[in-house]
C-alpha positions as CSV (number, residue, x, y, z in Angstrom):
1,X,127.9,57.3,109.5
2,X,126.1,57.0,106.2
3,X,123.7,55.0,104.9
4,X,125.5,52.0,103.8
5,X,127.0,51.6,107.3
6,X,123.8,51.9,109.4
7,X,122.3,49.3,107.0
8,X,125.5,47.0,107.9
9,X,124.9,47.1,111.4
10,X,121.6,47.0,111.6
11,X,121.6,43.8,109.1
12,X,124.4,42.5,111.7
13,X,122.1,43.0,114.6
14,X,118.9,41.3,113.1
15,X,117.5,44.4,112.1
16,X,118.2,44.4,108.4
17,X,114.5,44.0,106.8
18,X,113.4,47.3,110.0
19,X,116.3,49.7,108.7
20,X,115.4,49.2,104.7
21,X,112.0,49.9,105.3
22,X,112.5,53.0,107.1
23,X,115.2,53.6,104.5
24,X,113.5,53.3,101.9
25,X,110.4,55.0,103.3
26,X,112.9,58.4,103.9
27,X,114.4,58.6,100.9
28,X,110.5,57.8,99.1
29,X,109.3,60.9,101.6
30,X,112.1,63.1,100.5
31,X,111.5,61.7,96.7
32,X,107.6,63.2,96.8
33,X,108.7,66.1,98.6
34,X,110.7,66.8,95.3
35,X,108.2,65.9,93.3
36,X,105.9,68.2,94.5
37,X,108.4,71.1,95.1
38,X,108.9,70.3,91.1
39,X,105.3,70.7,90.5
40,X,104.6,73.3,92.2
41,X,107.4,75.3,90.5
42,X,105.9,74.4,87.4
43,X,102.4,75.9,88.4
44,X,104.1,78.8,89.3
45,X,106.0,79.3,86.5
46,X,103.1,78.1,84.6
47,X,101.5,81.2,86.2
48,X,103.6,83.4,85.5
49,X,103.9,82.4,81.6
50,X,100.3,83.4,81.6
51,X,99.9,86.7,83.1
52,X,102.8,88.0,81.5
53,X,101.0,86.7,78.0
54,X,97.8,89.1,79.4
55,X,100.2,91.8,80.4
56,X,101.6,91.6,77.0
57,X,98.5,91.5,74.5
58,X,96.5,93.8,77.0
59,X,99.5,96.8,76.2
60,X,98.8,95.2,72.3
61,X,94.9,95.8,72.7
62,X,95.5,99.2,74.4
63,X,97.4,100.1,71.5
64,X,95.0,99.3,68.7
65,X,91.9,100.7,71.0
66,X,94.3,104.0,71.0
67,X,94.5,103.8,67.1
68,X,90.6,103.3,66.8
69,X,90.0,106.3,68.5
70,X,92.2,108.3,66.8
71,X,89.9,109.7,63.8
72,X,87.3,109.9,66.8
73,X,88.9,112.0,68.8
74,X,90.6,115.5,68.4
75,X,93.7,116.0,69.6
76,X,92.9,118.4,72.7
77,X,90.3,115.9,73.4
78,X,92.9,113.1,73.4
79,X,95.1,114.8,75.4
80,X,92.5,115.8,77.8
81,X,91.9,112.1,78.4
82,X,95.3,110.6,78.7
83,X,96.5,113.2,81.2
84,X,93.8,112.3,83.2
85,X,94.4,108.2,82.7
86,X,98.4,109.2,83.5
87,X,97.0,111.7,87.1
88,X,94.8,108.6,87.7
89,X,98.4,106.4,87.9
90,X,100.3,109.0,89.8
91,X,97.4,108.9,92.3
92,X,97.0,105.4,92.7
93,X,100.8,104.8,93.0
94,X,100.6,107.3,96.1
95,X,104.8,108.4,95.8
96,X,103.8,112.2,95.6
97,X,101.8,112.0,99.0
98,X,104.7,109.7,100.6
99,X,107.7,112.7,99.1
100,X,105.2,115.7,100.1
101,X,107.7,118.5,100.7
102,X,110.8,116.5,99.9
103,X,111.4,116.7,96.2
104,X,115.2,115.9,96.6
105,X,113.9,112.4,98.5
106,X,111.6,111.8,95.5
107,X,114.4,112.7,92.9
108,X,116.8,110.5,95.5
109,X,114.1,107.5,95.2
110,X,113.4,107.4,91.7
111,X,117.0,107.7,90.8
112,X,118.0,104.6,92.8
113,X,114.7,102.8,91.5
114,X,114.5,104.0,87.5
115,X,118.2,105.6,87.1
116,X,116.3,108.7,86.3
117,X,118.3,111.8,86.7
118,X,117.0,115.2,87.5
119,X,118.2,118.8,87.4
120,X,116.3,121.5,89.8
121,X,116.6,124.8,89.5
122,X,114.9,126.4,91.9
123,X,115.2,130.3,91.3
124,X,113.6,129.7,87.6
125,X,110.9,127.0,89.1
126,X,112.3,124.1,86.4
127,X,112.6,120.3,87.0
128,X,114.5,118.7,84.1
129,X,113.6,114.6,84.2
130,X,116.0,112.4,82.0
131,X,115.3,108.8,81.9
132,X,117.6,106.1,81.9
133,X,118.0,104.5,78.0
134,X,115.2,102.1,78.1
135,X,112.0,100.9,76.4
136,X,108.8,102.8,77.5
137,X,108.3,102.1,81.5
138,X,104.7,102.0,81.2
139,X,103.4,98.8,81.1
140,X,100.6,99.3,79.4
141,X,102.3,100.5,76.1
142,X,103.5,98.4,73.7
143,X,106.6,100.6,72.4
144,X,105.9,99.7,68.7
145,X,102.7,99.9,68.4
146,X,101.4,102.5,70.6
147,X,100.7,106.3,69.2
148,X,103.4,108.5,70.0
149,X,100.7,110.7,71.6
150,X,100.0,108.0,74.6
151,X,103.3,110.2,76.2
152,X,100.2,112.7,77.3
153,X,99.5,110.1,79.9
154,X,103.3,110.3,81.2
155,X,102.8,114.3,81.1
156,X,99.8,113.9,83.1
157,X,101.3,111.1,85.6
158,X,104.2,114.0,85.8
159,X,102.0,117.1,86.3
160,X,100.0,115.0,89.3
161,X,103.1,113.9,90.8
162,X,105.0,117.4,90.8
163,X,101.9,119.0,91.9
164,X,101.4,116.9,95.0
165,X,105.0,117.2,96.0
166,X,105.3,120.8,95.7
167,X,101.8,122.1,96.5
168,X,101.6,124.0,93.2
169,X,100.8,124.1,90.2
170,X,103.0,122.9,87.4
171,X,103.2,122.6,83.4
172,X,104.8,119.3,81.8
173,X,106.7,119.8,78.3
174,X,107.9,116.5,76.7
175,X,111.2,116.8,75.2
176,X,111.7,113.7,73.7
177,X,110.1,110.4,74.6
178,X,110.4,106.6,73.5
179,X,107.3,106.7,71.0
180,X,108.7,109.4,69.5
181,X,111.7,107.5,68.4
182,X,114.1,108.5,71.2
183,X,115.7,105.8,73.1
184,X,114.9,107.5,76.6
185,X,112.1,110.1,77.7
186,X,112.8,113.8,79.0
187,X,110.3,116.2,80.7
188,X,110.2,119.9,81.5
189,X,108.6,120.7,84.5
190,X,107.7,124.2,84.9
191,X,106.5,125.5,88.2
192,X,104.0,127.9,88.9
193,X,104.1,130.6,91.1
């Protein structure tokens, strides 16, 4: 029975001013309920709006900090510090403790997360990492105006996260990265013995 109906009846039983009220007091109800669905959609998006605007100008201000430095700093010195910043990530993000051991499940993982591909070859102790074709993943780096240099902080991220999986030591080489003009980013991994 719909609306129109109940309202018939009721109206035919004496009941016609009861029925609108409570009516028109549902349909209000679901009406605010709307209404403040709607608004608070619009706070989150709101929201959102705003911290990607931060995310956005904080890679921009990273950028131009990077380019300040730059007559400051040597480049062993710079590199020094960004493969430090990049360890720092690797740690923080925790994936080399949780793939200990297991370098096929990491290879698995970040393939089905990044479409990163990976080549091991065990007997010479080299990891090949090939990115999917894609603007820099790092979120900090704004791709056109960062230094191409900032990729130290990916070597480093590498070198931590290779290190903890395999227990050893390891060397990173960048092959060819995003701020360097490529349109994806490939690593060298060497092992140590």
């Amino acid at each position: 029975m719909n609306r129109r109906d109940l309202l018939n009846r009721a109206c035919g039983m004496g009941m016609c001013s009861c029925a609108a009220s409570v009516m028109i007091e549902s349909s209000g109800s679901a009406a605010q309920s709307d209404t403040a669905e709607n608004k608070k959609l619009q706070e989150i998006q709101t929201e959102l709006n705003r911290t990607q605007w931060w995310l956005d100008h904080g890679a921009k201000q990273l950028a131009r900090l990077w380019q300040l430095l730059e007559p400051h700093l040597d480049d062993a010195k710079r590199r020094e510090i960004l493969e430090q910043l990049g360890r720092n990530c690797a740690k923080s993000i925790g994936w080399g403790e949780k793939y200990k051991g297991n370098p096929e499940g990491f290879f698995n993982y970040m393939n089905q997360k990044n479409g990163e591909t990976f080549t091991y070859d065990k007997e010479k102790g080299i990891i090949d990492v090939v990115t999917r074709e894609r603007e820099c993943e790092c979120r900090l780096v704004n791709s056109k105006l960062t230094p191409a240099y900032f990729c130290h902080c990916s070597m480093g991220w590498q070198k931590q996260m290779y290190e903890t999986i395999l227990g050893k030591p390891v060397e990173t080489e960048l092959k060819e990265s995003v701020l360097q003009g490529s349109k994806r980013c490939v690593f060298q991994i060497h092992i140590k013995a």
